[in-house]
KEBA-620041 format. One record per residue (C-alpha): x negated, y negated, z negated; residue number from 1; residue in three letters. Coordinates in steps of 0.05 Angstrom, whole numbers, always signed. Example, Ala and Ser with C-alpha at 12.3 -4.5 7.8 and 13.67 -1.06 7.14 Angstrom:
2
-246  +90  -156  1  ALA
-273  +21  -143  2  SER
This chain:
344
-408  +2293  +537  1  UNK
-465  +2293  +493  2  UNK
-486  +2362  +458  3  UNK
-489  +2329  +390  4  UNK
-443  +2280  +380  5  UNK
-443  +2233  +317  6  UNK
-371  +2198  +315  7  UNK
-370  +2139  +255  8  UNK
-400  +2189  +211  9  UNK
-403  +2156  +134  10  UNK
-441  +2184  +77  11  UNK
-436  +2159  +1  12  UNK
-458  +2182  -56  13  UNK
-412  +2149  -106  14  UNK
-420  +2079  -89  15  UNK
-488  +2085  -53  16  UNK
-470  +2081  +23  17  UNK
-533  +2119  +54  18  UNK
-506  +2131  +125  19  UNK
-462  +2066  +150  20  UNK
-417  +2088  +205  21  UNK
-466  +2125  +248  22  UNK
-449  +2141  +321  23  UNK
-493  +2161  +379  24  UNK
-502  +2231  +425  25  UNK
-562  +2277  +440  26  UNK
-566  +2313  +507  27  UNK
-583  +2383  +502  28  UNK
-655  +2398  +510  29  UNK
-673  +2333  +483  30  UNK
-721  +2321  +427  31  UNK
-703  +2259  +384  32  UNK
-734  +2232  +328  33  UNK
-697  +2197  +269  34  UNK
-752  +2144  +250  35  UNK
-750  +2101  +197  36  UNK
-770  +2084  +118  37  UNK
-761  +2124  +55  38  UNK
-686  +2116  +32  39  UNK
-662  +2096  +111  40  UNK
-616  +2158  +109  41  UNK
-651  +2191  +165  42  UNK
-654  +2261  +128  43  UNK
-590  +2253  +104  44  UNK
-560  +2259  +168  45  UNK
-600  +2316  +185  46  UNK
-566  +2354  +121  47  UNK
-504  +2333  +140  48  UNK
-516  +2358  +209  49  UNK
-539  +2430  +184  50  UNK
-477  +2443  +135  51  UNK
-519  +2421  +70  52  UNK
-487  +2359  +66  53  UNK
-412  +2332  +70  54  UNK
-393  +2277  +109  55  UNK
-363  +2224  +74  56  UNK
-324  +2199  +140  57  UNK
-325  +2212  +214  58  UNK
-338  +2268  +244  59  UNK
-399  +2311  +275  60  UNK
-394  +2353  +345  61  UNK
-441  +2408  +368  62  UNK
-432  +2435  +438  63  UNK
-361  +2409  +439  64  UNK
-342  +2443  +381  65  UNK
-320  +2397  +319  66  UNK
-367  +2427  +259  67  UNK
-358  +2368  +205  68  UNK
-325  +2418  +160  69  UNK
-353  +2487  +183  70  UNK
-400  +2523  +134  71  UNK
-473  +2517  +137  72  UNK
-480  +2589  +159  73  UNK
-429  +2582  +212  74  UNK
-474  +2530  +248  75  UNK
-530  +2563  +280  76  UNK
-576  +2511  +257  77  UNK
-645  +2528  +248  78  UNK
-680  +2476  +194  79  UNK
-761  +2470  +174  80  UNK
-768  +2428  +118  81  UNK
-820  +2403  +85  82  UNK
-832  +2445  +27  83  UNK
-840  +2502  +69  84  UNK
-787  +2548  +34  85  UNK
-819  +2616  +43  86  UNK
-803  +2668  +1  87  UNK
-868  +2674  -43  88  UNK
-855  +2755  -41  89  UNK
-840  +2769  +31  90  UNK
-910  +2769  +78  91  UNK
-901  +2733  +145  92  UNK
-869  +2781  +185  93  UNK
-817  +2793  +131  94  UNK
-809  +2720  +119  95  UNK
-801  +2713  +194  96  UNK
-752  +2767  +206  97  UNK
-705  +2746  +144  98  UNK
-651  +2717  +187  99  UNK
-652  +2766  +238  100  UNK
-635  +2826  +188  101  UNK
-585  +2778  +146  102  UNK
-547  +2778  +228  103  UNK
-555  +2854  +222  104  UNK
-595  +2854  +292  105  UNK
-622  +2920  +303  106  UNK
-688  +2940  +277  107  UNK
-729  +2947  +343  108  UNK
-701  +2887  +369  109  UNK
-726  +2851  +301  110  UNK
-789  +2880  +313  111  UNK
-800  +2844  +373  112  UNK
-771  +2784  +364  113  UNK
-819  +2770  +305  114  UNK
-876  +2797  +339  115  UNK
-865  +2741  +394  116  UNK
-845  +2677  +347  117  UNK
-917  +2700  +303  118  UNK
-954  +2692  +372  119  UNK
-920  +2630  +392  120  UNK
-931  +2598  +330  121  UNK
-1015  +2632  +338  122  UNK
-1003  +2668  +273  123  UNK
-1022  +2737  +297  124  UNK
-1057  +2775  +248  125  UNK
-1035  +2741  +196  126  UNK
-968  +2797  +196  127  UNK
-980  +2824  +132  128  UNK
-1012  +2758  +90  129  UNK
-971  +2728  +34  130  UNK
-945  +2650  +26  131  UNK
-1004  +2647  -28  132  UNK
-1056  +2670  +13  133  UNK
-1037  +2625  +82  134  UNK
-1059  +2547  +85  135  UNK
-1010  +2491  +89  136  UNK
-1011  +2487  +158  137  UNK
-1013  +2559  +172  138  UNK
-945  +2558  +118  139  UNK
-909  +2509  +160  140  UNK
-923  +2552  +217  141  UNK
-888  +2606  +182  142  UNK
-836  +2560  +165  143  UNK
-820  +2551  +241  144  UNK
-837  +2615  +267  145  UNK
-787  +2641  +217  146  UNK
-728  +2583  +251  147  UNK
-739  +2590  +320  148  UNK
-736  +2668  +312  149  UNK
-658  +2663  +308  150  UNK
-649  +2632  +373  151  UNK
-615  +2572  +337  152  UNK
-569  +2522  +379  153  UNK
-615  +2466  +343  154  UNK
-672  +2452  +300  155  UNK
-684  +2400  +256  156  UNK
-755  +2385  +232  157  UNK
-745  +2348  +160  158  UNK
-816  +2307  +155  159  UNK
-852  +2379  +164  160  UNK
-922  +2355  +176  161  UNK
-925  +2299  +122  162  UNK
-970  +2349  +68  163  UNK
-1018  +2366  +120  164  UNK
-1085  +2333  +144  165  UNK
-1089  +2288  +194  166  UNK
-1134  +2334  +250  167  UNK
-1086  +2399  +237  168  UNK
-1029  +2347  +244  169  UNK
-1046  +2329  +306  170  UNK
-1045  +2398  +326  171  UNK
-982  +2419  +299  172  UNK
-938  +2354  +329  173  UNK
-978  +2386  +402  174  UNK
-950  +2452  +388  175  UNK
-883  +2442  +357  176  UNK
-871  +2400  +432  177  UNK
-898  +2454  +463  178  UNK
-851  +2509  +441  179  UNK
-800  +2455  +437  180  UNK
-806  +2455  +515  181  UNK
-816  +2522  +526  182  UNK
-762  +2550  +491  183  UNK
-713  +2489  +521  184  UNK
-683  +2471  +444  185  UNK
-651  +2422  +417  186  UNK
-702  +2391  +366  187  UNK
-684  +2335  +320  188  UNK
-746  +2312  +278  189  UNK
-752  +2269  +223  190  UNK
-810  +2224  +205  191  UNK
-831  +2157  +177  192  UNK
-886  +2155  +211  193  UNK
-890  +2115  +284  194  UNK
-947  +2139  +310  195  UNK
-918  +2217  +302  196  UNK
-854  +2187  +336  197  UNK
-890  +2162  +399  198  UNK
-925  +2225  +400  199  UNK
-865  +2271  +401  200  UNK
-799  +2237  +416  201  UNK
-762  +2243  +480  202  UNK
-723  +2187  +449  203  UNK
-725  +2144  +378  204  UNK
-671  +2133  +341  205  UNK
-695  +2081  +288  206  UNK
-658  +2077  +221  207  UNK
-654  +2020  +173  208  UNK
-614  +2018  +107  209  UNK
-569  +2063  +139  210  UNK
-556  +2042  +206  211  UNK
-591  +2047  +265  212  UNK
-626  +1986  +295  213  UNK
-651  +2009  +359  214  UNK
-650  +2075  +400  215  UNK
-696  +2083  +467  216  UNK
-753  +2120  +490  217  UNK
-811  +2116  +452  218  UNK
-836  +2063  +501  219  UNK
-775  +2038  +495  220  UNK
-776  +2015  +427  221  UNK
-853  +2006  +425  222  UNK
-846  +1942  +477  223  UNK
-781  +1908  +465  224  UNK
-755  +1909  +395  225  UNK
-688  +1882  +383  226  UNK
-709  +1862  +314  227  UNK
-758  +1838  +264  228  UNK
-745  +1904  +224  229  UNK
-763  +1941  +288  230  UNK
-827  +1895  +308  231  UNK
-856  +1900  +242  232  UNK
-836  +1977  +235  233  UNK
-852  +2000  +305  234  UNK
-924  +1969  +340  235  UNK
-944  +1918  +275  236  UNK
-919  +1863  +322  237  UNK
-945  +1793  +300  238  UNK
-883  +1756  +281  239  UNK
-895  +1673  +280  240  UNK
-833  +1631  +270  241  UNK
-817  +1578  +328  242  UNK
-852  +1529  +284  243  UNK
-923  +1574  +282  244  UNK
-912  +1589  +358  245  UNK
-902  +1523  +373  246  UNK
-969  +1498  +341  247  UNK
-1023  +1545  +361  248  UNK
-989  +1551  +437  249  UNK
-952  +1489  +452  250  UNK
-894  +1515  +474  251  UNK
-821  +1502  +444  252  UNK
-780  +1574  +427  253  UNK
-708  +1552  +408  254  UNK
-700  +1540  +331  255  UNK
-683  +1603  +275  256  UNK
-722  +1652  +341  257  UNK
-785  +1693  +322  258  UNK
-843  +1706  +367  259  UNK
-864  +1775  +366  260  UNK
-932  +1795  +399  261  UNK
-961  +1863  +398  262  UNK
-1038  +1862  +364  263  UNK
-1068  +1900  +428  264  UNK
-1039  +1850  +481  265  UNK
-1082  +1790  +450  266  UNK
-1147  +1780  +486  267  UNK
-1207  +1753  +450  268  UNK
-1277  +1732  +473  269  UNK
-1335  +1683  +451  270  UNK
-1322  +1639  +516  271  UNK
-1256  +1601  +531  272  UNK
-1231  +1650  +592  273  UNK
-1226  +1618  +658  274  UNK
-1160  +1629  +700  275  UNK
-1132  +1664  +641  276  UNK
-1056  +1687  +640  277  UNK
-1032  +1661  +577  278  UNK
-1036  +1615  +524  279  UNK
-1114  +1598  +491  280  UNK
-1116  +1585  +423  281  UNK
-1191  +1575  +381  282  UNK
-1190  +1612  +313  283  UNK
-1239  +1636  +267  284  UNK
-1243  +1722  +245  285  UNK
-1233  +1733  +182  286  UNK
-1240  +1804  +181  287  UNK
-1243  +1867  +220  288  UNK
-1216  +1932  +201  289  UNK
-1244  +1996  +231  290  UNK
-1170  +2040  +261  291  UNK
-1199  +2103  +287  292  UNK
-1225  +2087  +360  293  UNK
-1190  +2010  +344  294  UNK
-1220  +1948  +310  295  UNK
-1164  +1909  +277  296  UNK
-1193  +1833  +273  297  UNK
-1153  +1783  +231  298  UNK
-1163  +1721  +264  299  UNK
-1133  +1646  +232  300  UNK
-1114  +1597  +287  301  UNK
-1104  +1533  +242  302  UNK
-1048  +1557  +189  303  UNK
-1030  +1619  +233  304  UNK
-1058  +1693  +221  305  UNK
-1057  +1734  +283  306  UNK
-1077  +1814  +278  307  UNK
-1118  +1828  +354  308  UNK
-1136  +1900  +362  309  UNK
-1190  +1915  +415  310  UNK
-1228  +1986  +429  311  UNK
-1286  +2001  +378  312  UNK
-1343  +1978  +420  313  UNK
-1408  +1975  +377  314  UNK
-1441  +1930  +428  315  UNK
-1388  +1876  +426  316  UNK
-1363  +1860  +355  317  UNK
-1347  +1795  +332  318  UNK
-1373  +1775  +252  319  UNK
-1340  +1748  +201  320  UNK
-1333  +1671  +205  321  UNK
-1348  +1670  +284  322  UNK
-1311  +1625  +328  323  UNK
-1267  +1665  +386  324  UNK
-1221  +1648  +433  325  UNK
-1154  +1683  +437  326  UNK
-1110  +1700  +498  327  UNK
-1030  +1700  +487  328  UNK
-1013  +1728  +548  329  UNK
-940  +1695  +563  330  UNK
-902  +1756  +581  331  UNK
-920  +1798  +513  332  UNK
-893  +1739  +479  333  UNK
-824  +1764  +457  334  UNK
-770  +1724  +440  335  UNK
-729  +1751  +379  336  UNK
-665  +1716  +379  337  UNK
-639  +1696  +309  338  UNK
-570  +1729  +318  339  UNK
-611  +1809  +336  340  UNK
-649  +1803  +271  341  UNK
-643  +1846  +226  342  UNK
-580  +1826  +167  343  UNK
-609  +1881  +116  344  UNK
């Protein structure tokens, strides 16, 4: 049996149906990230896991215990979110040890407890500082030390890192695994962003429109989406119809199928490749976008526009209006079939 357990579970909000029917498990000690859009119903779920939302339908089990109708504060659900939610008049270490005196632990016990969750979240020295005086990422650090500190049977992570810069980002998604694995919880995190999904997730569970339309490993999902939601969410897969495969490759896919073909697989070069593994198809760049240590190049084969990513190597760029050669090679060519695609 899983340790969370989400059984049909159905949320509305009059006739808005934001979660559709919702079942899967997480094993303890996993962490799994709800992925998906604005408006998918991904945080939803998380409020309706933590008490702060009812559950239309269905029903929601934590550690074999049936909590669908249990108060929040009968839960033992630690929750970051991302507003931070500090109280502006408490410094750090009072912030931090808030739920520890509202569970009337005793006050040397307290003491220590805090000390430890400011060091693991490197906020020492920062004790006595104030919400107002602490950056945004130093905040959200608060924010978690102040979770954790209860020794909560979960955490959920609602989009926590989406007001902060891209380099502290980074940092924070390292260290939020980090004490994730140290301290052995159960982490649910929720994102929109695939790239922070990769990073973090022991497995992905990708919402869309209120149902989920795959669930892996971040791999997983990354190399064999089941959909053209989850190609063009997950990877920015090419996506040519059988018709546009057909006519820069040759080769027949059956009718209503999509090709899907991730950006970095595609080879390209000045020279037609000898012995190459694939199809080879002449187009013509049309641009090239720099993607940190990537170069996107949007190349047109005849009618077709293929995205190729490739290292950024300053000595071997290709201009604007230059003739390449492109490598398909034939076993990153995915077959969608018609009947997985996405009905939403």
């Amino acid at each position: 049996m899983a340790y969370i357990e989400f059984r049909d579970v159905v949320k509305r909000f009059g006739d808005n149906t934001v979660l559709d029917h919702i079942s899967f498990g997480i094993q303890q000690g996993d962490l799994v990230t709800l992925l998906g859009p604005s408006g998918c119903g991904k945080s939803t779920l998380l409020r309706c896991l933590s008490g702060l939302e009812t559950v239309t339908e269905g029903q929601i089990v934590l550690n074999g215990r049936d909590v669908t109708n249990v108060p929040a504060s009968k839960r033992n659900i630690g929750m970051v979110f991302q507003q931070y939610s500090l109280f502006p008049n408490m410094t750090v270490e009072q912030n931090v040890a808030f739920g520890l005196k509202m569970k009337k632990v005793d006050p040397a016990t307290t003491e220590r407890k805090v000390r430890e969750a400011i060091a693991m979240v490197e906020l020492t020295g920062k004790e006595r500082a104030y919400p107002a005086n602490l950056s945004g990422g130093q905040q959200q650090r608060a924010a978690l030390a102040r979770s954790i500190v209860t020794e909560p049977s979960v955490l959920l992570l609602d989009e926590p890192l989406s007001a902060i810069d891209a380099k502290l980002r980074k940092a924070l998604q390292s260290r939020i695994r980090e004490i994730h694995q140290e301290l052995g919880l159960t982490t649910i995190f929720v994102t929109h962003d695939q790239d922070e999904a990769m990073v973090m997730s022991d497995v992905i569970q990708l919402f869309h429109a209120g149902r989920i339309e795959q669930a892996g490993s971040p791999v997983e999902v990354y190399t064999s989406p089941v959909s053209e939601f989850a190609a063009s969410f997950i990877g920015s897969y090419n996506q040519l119809s059988g018709a546009q495969f057909k006519a820069i490759s040759g080769s027949d896919v059956p009718a209503g199928n999509v090709v899907a073909i991730r950006p970095e697989t595609i080879g390209i070069s000045r020279e037609r490749p000898t012995n190459a593994d694939g199809y080879v198809v002449v187009g013509t760049v049309a641009d090239s976008t720099p993607r940190g240590n990537v170069l996107r190049y949007t190349v047109r084969v005849g009618q077709t526009t293929l995205l190729v990513d490739v290292l950024f190597r300053s000595f071997h760029m290709f201009d604007d209006g230059e003739t390449v050669y492109l490598t398909l090679p034939e076993h990153d060519c995915l077959v969608i079939p018609e009947n997985a695609r996405s009905a939403a």
